[in-house]
VOGU-3710 file (C-alpha; in Angstrom, 3 decimals, decimal comma):
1> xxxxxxxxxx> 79,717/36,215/-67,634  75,622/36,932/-67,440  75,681/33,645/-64,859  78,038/34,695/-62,748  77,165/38,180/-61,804  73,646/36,302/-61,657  75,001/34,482/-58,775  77,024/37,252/-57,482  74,203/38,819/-57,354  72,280/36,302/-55,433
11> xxxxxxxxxx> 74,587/36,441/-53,036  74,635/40,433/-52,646  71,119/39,899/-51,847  71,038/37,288/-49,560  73,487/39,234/-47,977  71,531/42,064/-47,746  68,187/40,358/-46,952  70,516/38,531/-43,901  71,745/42,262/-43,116  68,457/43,797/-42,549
21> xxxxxxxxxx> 66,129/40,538/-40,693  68,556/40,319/-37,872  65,930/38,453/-36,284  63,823/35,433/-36,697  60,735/34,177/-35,648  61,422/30,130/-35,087  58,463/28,575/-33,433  55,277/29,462/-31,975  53,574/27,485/-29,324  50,261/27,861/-27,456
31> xxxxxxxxxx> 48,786/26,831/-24,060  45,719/27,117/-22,054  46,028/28,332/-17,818  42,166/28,597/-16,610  40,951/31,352/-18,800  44,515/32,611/-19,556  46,237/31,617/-23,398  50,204/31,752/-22,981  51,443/32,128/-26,585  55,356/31,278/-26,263
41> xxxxxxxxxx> 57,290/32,579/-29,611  60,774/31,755/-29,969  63,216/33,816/-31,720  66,810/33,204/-33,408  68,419/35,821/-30,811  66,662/37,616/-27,919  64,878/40,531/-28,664  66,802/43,919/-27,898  63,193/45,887/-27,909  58,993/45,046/-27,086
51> xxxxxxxxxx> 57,489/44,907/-30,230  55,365/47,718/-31,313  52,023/46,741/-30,258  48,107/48,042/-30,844  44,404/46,362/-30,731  41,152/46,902/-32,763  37,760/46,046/-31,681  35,963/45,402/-34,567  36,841/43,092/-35,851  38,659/41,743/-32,059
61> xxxxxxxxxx> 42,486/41,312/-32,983  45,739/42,036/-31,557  48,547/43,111/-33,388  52,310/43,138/-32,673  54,898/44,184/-35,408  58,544/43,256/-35,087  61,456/45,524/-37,075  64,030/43,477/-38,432  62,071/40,102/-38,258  61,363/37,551/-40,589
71> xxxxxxxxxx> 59,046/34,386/-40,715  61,259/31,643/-40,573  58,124/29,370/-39,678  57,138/28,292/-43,171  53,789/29,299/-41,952  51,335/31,980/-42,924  48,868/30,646/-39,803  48,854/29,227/-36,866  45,628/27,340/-35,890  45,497/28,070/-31,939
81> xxxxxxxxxx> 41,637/27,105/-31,014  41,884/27,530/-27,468  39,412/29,854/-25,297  38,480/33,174/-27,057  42,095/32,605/-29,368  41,770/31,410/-32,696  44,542/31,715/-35,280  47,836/33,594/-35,763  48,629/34,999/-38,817  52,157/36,099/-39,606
91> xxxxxxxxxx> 52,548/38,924/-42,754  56,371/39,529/-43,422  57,180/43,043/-45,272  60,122/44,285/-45,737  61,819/45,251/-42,529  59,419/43,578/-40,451  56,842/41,163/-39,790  53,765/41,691/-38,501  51,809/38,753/-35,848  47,988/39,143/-35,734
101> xxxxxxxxxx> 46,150/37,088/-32,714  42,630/36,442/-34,260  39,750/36,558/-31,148  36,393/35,552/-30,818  35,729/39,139/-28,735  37,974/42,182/-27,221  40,510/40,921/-24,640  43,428/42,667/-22,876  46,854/40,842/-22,885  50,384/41,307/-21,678
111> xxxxxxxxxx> 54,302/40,314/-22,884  57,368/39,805/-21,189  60,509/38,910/-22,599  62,397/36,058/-21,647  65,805/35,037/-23,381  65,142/34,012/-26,731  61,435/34,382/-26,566  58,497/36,546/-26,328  55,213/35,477/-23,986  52,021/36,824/-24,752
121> xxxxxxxxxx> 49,193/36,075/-21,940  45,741/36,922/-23,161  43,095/37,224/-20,291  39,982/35,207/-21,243  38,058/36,939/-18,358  38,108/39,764/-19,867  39,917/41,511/-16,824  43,562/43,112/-17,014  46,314/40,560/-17,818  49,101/39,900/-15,767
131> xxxxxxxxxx> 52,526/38,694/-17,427  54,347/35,335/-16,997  57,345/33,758/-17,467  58,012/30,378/-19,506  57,491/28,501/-16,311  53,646/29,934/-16,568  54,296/32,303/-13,077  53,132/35,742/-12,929  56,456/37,745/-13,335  57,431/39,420/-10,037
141> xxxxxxxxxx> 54,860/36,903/-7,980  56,510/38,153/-4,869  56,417/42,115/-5,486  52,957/42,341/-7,068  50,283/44,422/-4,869  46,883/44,872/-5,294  46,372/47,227/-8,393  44,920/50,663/-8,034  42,005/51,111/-10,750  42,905/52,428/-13,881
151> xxxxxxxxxx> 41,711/56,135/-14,968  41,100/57,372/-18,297  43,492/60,018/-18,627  42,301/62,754/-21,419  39,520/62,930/-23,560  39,340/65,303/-26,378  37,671/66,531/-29,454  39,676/67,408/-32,524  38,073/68,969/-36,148  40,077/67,091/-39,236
161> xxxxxxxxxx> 40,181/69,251/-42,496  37,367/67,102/-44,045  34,926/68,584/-41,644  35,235/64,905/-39,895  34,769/64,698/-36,019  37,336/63,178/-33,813  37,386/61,854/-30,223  40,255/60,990/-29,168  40,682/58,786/-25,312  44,195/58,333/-23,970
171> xxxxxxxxxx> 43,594/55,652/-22,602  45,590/54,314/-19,112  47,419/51,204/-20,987  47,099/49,194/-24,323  45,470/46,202/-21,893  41,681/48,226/-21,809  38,674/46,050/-23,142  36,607/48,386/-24,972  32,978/47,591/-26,394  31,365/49,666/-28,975
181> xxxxxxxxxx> 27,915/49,677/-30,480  25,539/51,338/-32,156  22,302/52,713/-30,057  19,557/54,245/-32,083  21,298/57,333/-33,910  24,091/57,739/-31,397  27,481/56,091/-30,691  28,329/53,665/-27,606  31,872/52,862/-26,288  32,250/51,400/-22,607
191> xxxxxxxxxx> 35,291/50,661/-21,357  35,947/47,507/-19,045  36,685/47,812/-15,403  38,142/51,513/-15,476  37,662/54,696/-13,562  37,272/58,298/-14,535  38,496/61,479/-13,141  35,554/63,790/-11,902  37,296/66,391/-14,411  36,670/63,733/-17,043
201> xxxxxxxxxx> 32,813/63,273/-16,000  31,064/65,956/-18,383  29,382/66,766/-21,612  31,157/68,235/-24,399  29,053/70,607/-26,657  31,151/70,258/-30,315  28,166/71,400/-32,067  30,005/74,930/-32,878  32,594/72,890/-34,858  30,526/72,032/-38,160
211> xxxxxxxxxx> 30,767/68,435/-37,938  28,176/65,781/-37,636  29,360/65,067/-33,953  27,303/67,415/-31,294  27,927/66,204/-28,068  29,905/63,341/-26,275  29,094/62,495/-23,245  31,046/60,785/-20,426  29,674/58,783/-17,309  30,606/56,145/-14,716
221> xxxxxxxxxx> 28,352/53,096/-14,980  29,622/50,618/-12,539  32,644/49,404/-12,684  32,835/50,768/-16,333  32,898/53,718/-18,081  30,348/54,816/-21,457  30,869/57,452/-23,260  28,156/58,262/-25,457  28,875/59,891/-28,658  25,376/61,992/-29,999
231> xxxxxxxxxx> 25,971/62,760/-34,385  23,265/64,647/-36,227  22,523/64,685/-40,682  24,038/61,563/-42,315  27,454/60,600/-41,188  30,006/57,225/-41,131  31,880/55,989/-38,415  35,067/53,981/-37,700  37,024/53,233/-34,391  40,760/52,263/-34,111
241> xxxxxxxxxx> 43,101/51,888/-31,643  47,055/52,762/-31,766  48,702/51,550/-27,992  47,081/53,621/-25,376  45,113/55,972/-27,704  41,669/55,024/-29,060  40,066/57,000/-31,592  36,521/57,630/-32,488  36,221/58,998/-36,144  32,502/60,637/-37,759
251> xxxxxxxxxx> 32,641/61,636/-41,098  30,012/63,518/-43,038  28,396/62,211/-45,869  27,060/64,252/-49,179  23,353/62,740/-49,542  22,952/61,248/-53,146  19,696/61,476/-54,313  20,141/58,203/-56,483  20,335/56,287/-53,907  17,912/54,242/-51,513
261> xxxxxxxxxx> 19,689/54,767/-48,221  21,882/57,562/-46,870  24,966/57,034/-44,384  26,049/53,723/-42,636  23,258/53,884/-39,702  21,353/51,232/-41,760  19,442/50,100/-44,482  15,408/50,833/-43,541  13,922/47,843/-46,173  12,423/44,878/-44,560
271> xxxxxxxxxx> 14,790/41,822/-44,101  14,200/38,881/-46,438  16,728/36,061/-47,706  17,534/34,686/-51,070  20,274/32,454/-52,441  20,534/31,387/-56,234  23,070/30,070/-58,280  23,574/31,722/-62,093  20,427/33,070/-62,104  19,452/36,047/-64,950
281> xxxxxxxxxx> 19,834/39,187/-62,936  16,612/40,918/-64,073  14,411/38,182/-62,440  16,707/39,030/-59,559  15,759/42,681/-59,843  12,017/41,723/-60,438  12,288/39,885/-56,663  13,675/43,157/-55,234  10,730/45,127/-56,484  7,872/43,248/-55,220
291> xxxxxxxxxx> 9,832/42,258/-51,811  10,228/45,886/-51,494  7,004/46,918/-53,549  8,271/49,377/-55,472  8,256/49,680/-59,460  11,572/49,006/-60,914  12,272/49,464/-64,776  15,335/47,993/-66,223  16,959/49,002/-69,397  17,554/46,562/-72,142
301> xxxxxxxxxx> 21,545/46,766/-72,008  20,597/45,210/-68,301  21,601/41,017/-68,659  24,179/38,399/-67,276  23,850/36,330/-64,462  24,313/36,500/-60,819  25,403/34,254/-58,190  24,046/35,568/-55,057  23,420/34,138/-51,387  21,772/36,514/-48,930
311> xxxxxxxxxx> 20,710/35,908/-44,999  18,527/38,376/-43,234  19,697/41,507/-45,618  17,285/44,528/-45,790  15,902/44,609/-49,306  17,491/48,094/-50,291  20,387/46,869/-49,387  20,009/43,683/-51,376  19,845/45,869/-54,172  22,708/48,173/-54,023
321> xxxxxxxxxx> 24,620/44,855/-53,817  23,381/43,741/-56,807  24,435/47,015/-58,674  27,598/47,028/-57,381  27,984/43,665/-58,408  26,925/44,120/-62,225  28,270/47,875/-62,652  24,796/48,951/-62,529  23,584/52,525/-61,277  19,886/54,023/-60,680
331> xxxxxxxxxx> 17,523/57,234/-61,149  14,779/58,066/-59,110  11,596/59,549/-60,400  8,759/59,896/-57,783  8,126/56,436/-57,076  9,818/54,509/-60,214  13,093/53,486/-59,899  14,851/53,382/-63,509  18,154/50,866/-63,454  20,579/50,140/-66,218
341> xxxxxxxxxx> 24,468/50,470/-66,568  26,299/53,529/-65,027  27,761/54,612/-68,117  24,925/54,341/-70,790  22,872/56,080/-68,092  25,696/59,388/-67,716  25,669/59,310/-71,747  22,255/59,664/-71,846  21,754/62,239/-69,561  24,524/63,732/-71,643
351> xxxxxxxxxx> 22,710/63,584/-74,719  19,244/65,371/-73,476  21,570/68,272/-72,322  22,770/68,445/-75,328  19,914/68,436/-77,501  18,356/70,960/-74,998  21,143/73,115/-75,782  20,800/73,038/-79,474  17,354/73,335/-79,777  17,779/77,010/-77,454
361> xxxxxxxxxx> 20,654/77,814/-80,334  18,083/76,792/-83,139  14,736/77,832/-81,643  13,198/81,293/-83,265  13,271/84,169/-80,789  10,340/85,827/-80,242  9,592/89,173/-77,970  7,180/90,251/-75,155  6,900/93,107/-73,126  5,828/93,405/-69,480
371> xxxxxxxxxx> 4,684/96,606/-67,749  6,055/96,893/-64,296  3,448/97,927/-61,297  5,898/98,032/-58,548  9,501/97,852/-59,459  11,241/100,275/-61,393  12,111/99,198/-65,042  16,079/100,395/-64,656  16,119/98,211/-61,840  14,819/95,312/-62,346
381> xxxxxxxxxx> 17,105/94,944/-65,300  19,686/94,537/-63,393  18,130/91,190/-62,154  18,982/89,354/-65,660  22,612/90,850/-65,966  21,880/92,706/-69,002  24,581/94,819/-68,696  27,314/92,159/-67,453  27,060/89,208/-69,918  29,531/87,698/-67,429
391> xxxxxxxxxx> 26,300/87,861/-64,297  23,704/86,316/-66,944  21,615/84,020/-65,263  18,576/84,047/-66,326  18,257/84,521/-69,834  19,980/82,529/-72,791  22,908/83,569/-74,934  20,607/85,146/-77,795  18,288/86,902/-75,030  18,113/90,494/-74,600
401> xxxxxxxxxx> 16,650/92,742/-72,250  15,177/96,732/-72,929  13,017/99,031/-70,700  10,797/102,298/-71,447  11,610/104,672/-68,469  9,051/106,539/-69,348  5,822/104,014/-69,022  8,032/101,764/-67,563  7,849/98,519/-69,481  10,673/95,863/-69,921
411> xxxxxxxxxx> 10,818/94,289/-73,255  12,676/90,631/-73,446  13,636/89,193/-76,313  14,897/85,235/-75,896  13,392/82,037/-76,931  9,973/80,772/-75,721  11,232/78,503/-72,511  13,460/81,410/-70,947  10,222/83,843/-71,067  8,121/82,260/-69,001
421> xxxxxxxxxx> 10,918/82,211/-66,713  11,047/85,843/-66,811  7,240/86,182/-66,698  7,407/84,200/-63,205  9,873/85,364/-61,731  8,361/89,135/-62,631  4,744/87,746/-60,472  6,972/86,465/-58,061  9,097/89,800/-57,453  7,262/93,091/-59,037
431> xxxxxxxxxx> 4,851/92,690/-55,694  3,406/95,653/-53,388  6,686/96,546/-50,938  5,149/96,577/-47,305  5,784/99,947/-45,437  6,558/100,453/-41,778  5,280/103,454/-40,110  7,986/104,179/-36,843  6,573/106,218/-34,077  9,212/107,315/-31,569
441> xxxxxxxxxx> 8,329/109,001/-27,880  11,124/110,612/-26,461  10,259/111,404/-22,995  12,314/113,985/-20,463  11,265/114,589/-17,064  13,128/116,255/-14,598  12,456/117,439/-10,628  14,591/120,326/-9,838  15,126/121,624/-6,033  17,238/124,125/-4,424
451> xxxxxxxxxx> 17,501/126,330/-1,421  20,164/129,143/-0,295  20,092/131,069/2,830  22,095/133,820/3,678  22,643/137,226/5,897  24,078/140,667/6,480  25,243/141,913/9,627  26,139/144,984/10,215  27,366/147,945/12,912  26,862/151,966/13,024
461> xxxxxxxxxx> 27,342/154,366/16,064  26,141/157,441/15,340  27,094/159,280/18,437  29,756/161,729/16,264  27,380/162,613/14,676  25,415/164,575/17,409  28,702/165,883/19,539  28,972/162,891/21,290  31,868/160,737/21,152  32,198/157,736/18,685
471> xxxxxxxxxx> 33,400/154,301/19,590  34,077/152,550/22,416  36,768/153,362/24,970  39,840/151,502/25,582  41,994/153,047/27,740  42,851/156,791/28,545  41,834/158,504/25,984  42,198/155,641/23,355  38,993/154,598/21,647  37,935/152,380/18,713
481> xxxxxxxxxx> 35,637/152,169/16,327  34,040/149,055/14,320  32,204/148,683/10,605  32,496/146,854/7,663  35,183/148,133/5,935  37,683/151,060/6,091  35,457/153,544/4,075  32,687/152,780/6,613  35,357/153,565/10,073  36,332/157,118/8,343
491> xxxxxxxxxx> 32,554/157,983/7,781  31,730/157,201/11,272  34,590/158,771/12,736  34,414/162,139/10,800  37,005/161,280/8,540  35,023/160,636/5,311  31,894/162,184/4,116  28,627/160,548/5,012  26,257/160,014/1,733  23,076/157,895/2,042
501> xxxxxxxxxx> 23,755/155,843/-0,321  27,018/154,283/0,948  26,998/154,886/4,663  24,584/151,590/5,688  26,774/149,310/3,134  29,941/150,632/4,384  28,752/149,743/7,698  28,449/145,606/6,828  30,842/143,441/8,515  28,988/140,154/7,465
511> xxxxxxxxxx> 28,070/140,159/3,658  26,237/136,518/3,193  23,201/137,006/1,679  21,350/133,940/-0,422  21,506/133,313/-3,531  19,010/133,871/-6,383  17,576/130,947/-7,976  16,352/130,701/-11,979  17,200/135,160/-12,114  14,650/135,409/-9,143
521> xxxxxxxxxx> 16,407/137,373/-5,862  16,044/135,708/-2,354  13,615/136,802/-0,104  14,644/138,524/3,026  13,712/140,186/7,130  15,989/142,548/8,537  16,352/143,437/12,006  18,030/146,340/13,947  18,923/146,598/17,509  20,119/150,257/19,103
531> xxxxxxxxxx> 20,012/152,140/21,719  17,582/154,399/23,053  19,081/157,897/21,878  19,391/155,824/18,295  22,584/156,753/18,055  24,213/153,070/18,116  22,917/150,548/15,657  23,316/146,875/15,367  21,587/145,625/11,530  20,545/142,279/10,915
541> xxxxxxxxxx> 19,219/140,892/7,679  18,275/137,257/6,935  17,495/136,121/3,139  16,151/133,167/1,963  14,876/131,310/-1,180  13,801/127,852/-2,163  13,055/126,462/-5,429  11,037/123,487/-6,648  9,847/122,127/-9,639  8,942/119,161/-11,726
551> xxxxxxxxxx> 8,577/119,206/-15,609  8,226/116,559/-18,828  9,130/117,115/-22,345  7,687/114,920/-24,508  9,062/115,193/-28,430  6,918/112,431/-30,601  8,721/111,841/-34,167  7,080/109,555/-37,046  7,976/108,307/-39,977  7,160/106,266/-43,033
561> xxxxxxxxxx> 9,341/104,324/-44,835  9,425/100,918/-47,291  10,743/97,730/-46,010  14,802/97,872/-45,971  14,737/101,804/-46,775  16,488/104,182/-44,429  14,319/107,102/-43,476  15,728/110,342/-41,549  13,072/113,248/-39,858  14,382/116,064/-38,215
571> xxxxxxxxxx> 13,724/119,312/-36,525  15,162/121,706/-34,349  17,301/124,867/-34,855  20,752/126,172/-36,004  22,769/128,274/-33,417  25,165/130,938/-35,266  28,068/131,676/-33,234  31,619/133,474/-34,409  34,825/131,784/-35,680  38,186/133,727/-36,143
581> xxxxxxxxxx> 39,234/133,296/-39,535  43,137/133,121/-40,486  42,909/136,621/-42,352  41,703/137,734/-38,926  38,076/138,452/-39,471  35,298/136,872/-38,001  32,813/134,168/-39,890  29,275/133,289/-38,633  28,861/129,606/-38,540  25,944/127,258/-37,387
591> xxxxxxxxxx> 25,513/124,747/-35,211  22,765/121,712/-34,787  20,840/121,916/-31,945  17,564/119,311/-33,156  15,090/116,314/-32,723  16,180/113,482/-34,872  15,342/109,810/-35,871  17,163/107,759/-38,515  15,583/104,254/-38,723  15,803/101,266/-41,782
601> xxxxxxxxxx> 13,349/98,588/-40,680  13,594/95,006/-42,128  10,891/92,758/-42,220  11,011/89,308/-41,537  8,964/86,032/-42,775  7,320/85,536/-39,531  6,148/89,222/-39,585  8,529/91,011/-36,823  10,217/93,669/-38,063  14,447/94,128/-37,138
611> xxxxxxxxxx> 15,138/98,016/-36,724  18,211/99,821/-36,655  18,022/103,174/-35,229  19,950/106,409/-34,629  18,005/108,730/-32,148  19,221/112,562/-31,241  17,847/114,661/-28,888  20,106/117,646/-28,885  19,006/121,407/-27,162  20,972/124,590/-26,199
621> xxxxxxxxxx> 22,702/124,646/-23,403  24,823/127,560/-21,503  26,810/130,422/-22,898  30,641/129,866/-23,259  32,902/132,559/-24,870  33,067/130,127/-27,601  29,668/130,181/-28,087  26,719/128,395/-26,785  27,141/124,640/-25,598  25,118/122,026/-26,945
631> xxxxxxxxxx> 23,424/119,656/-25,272  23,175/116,169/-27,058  21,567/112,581/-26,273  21,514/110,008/-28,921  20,401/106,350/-28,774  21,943/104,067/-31,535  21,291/100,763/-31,943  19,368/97,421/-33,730  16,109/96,043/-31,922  13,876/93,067/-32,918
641> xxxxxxxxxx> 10,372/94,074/-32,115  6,970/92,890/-32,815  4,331/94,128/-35,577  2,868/97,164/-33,596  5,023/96,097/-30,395  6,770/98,964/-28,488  9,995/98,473/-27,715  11,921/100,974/-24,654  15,034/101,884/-26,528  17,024/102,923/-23,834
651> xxxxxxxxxx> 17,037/105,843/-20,623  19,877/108,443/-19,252  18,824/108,943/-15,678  20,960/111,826/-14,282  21,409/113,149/-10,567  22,657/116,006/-9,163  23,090/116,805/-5,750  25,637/119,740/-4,406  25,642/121,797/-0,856  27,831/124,813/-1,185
661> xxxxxxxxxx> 28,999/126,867/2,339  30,642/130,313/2,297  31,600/131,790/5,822  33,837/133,907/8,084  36,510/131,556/9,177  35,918/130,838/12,753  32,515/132,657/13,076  30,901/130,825/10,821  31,856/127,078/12,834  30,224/128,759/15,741
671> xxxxxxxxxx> 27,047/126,518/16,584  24,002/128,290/15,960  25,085/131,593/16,483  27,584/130,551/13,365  24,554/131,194/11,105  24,750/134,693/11,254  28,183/134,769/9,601  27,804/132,241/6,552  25,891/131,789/3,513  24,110/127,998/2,590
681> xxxxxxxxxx> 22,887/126,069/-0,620  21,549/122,938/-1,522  21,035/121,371/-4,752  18,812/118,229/-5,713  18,090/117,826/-9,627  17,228/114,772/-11,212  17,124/113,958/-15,107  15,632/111,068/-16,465  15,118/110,274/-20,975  13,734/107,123/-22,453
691> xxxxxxxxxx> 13,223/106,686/-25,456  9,985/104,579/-26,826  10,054/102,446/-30,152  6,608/101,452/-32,232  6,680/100,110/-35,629  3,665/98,926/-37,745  3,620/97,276/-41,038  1,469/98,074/-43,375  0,932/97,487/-47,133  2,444/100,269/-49,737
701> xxxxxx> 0,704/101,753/-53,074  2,690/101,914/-56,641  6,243/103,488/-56,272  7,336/102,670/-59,765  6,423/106,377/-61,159  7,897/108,100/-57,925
//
């Protein structure tokens, strides 16, 4: 029974294996045409798809993968030798096989299908390949036109999660020839006999991105293209190519200290050569060290034998072959280079820690005090974590810290090692705190200006007064009569009583007159016209007043204050004014109207000093029924300035400009003679505040008792 579901078995798979490679390759055949290869591959059945295809430069191969395939060859090469072509290998996995064209340098190529069979044609020239048929004719021979040049059609930088830089080129087909090199500490890719778009043609600054790549740069350079790829710090590079999209990948790498080199840009020993057969690998280690004349010391457990053969290989990197080799690692101390197998070395670093630990577990504590100059006791506790085991960083498990407040002293209790920590990190940190003196010069000038003119006309006939008759005739015996209001017509008329005090008012019929300016009245000339018996008067009075002034207030604030300490100086006053309360009475509360400067200066190691400051300038301003209106100007904000530098803050520059008119309507448009019948002002203030900044460091006495 066990033999013959062995053979049904069998069969099931052969079945199987028959069901999935619907396709095989048969034959493969190669021929040289000038500088072109033709490959010819035959296959069982025609192909129903182009394989998928993709190139590498490094080293130069081309690589075509075909699903469903299998190697029915019997061959795992193919020796071609012709041109740049040497060898085909063939790799069959399951549910495909994979053919890789072996070349001496990067070359483009091209396929076409043609019953049974697949043609490659690989351009020795190094220019774009063209496709043939079996026959060896270009495909289409009739229907082919001059080719436009190819563009490079995107080129962009992506950020991979390890902090890796990527380039990416789409490039315009798989058939590019693309050289890449090393130049100095930067990256070099041309790419054969294409164009680029102007939008292309630029520098890319990456640099924001975190990864070792800064900028990549793209040019035309004849009939090629270079893009030139600029890392920084210690990186590792690779390049690959999937169909029409090459990659450029830059990787950062962690520097190891126990090592001779950092990164892949190369190995900086001088270039020597050695080759020996089974020779003891600590004479081996002994040539290293004087080819590269430094001391090397090798641990006993270091033996065996080595079978090296090296040509033109830096020395350094002669001997991190050799490690590698024997299992071998290395510690570096100053100039002496100690060598000897990678796990007795981790054990014995292992060991000391250990024995370091147990002698601070075994070691007798012992206690010293330390009196404080600068820093207060309380505080500088806080720098061991005294009172959070869990923030302990300084002392050991059995150390203990204590102050005295009162002389302040800090007492520490640990073992002999961990105190002299404490003692120099104390000299390093209980120092003199520099202090900052901030002198501020708040500046407000203003230039005021007004005028107002103005005038009073007015009209009196006095003729009923003496028996004559008042007014003016109209017709008959209709007359009429003209003042400034309807009081003034009844006195003149003998309808209203005549008192000095109201008759010349009442008379106005133009009541204009200028405004005063700052509570002082205009100034004014009046006129009268009337007739010889002075019993008809015509009044006249012009007013004017003009105002101007200039004035500076200059407030000067200053203020001392330790390095990364906020300090606040005011002055000014406190306006009361009346609130309703919800009982219904009234409270008295105050208001702020005052000078003020809030400043924390930081100084930095090259001796500026950073400030951030908050200045007020606040003053009473007009009456409301609310209470009085303040006034405010405030500057806020963080300045960089030089030790004793001044620095201008900031400036409000205000303008005000206003013409006000009141007139008769109609009268008053009159041209010239309009004057008499309107009132004019003019306005013209300016404001201007700015705000100077001076800070000065300067070295503080003891603050530890304060």
């Amino acid at each position: 029974m066990s033999i013959k579901y062995f053979f049904l078995g069998l069969m099931f798979l052969s079945s199987f294996v028959h069901a999935q490679s619907a396709n095989t390759i048969e034959s493969i055949t190669a021929n040289q045409q000038g500088a072109n290869i033709i490959v010819k591959i035959n296959f069982k059945s025609p192909l129903v798809k182009p394989p998928v295809a993709f190139s590498i430069t490094n080293p130069a191969r081309i690589s075509l993968d075909f699903a469903n395939t299998s190697n029915g060859t019997g061959k795992n090469t193919v020796d071609i030798g012709l041109g740049e072509v040497r060898s085909i290998n063939l790799i069959e996995v399951p549910e495909r096989s994979r053919m890789v064209f072996n070349l001496n340098r990067s070359l483009n190529y091209a396929t076409f299908i043609e019953g049974n069979a697949l043609i490659v044609t690989i351009d020795g020239s190094g220019g774009l390949a063209t496709p043939v048929n079996a026959s060896g004719l270009p495909v289409n021979t009739k229907e082919v036109v001059q080719p436009v040049k190819q563009l490079l059609r995107d080129i962009d930088f992506r950020l991979g999660v390890a902090g890796d830089g990527r380039v990416v080129v789409d490039l315009p087909s798989n058939q590019v020839a693309i050289d890449a090199k090393l130049q100095g500490q930067a990256i070099v890719v041309d790419f054969m006999k294409v164009g680029i778009p102007d939008v292309l043609r630029r520098t890319l600054d990456v640099s924001d991105y975190g990864s070792p790549v800064q900028k990549v740069t793209t040019i035309r350079q004849g009939e090629n293209v270079r893009m030139l790829i600029e890392p920084k710090g210690l990186w590792e590079h690779s390049i690959y190519q999937s169909d029409s999209q090459l990659v450029i990948e830059v990787k950062p790498i962690k520097e190891d200290p126990n090592k001779l080199t950092q990164g892949t840009q190369g190995y900086k020993g001088d270039r020597f050569g050695m080759n020996f057969q089974d020779v003891d690998v600590r004479a081996v280690l002994q040539i290293l060290a004087e080819q590269g004349n430094v001391n090397i010391i090798a641990n006993d457990s270091v033996s065996g034998n080595i079978t090296i053969r090296l040509i033109d290989t830096p020395w350094d990197q002669a001997l991190d072959i050799v490690m590698q080799m024997k299992g071998l690692d290395m510690r570096k101390n100053g100039n002496v280079i100690l060598i000897g197998p990678k796990d007795e070395l981790l054990t014995k670093e292992k060991l000391e820690l250990e024995q370091k630990a147990a002698i601070a577990e075994l070691e007798p504590l012992k206690t010293e005090s330390f009196q404080l100059k600068y820093q207060k006791a309380d505080t500088f506790k806080k720098l061991f974590g005294a009172e959070d085991t869990t923030t302990n960083r300084i002392l050991s498990k059995r150390g203990s810290v204590m102050t005295e407040p009162r002389t302040n002293q800090l007492f520490v209790t640990d073992i002999a090692a961990k105190i002299e920590e404490v003692r120099k990190l104390i000299q390093k940190t209980d120092i003199a705190t520099k202090q900052v003196v901030i002198e501020a010069r708040i500046v407000e000038a203003d230039n005021k200006f007004s005028r107002n003119l103005g005038a009073k006309l007015g009209f009196a006939d006095l003729r009923g007064l003496s028996g004559g008759d008042t007014g003016f005739q109209i017709s008959g015996n209709q007359r009429a009569a003209i003042t400034g209001n309807y009081l003034g017509v009844g006195e003149q008329t003998g309808q209203a009583k005549i008192t000095e005090k109201s008759y010349i008012p009442n008379t106005q019929f133009v009541n204009l007159p200028a405004a005063g300016i700052g509570g002082l009245d205009a100034g004014s000339l009046a006129v009268s016209l009337f007739s010889a018996a002075a019993n008809r008067f015509l009044n006249l009075e012009l007013s004017a007043l003009e105002a101007d002034g200039d004035g500076k207030i200059i407030s000067s604030p200053r203020v001392v204050t330790a390095d990364q300490t906020p300090a606040h100086i005011e002055q000014g006053q406190e306006i009361p004014y009346q609130i309703a309360t919800l009982s219904g009475a009234t409270a008295i509360y105050f208001r702020k109207a005052t000078l003020s400067l809030d400043v924390t200066p930081q100084i930095t190691p090259d001796g500026t000093i950073i400030l951030a400051v908050d200045v007020h300038k606040d003053s009473r301003g007009e009456e409301t029924r609310g209470g009085p209106v303040i006034n405010t100007k405030q500057v806020k904000t963080n300045v960089l300035v030089e030790n004793g530098g001044t620095v201008v803050l900031g400036g409000i520059y205000t303008q005000e400009e206003r013409a006000d008119v009141t007139k008769v309507p109609f009268l008053g448009d009159i041209p010239l003679f309009g004057n008499l019948f309107k009132s004019t002002g003019k306005t013209n203030n300016k404001t201007e505040l700015l705000i100077f900044i001076t800070p000065k460091v300067q070295l503080t006495g003891t603050f530890a008792n304060q």
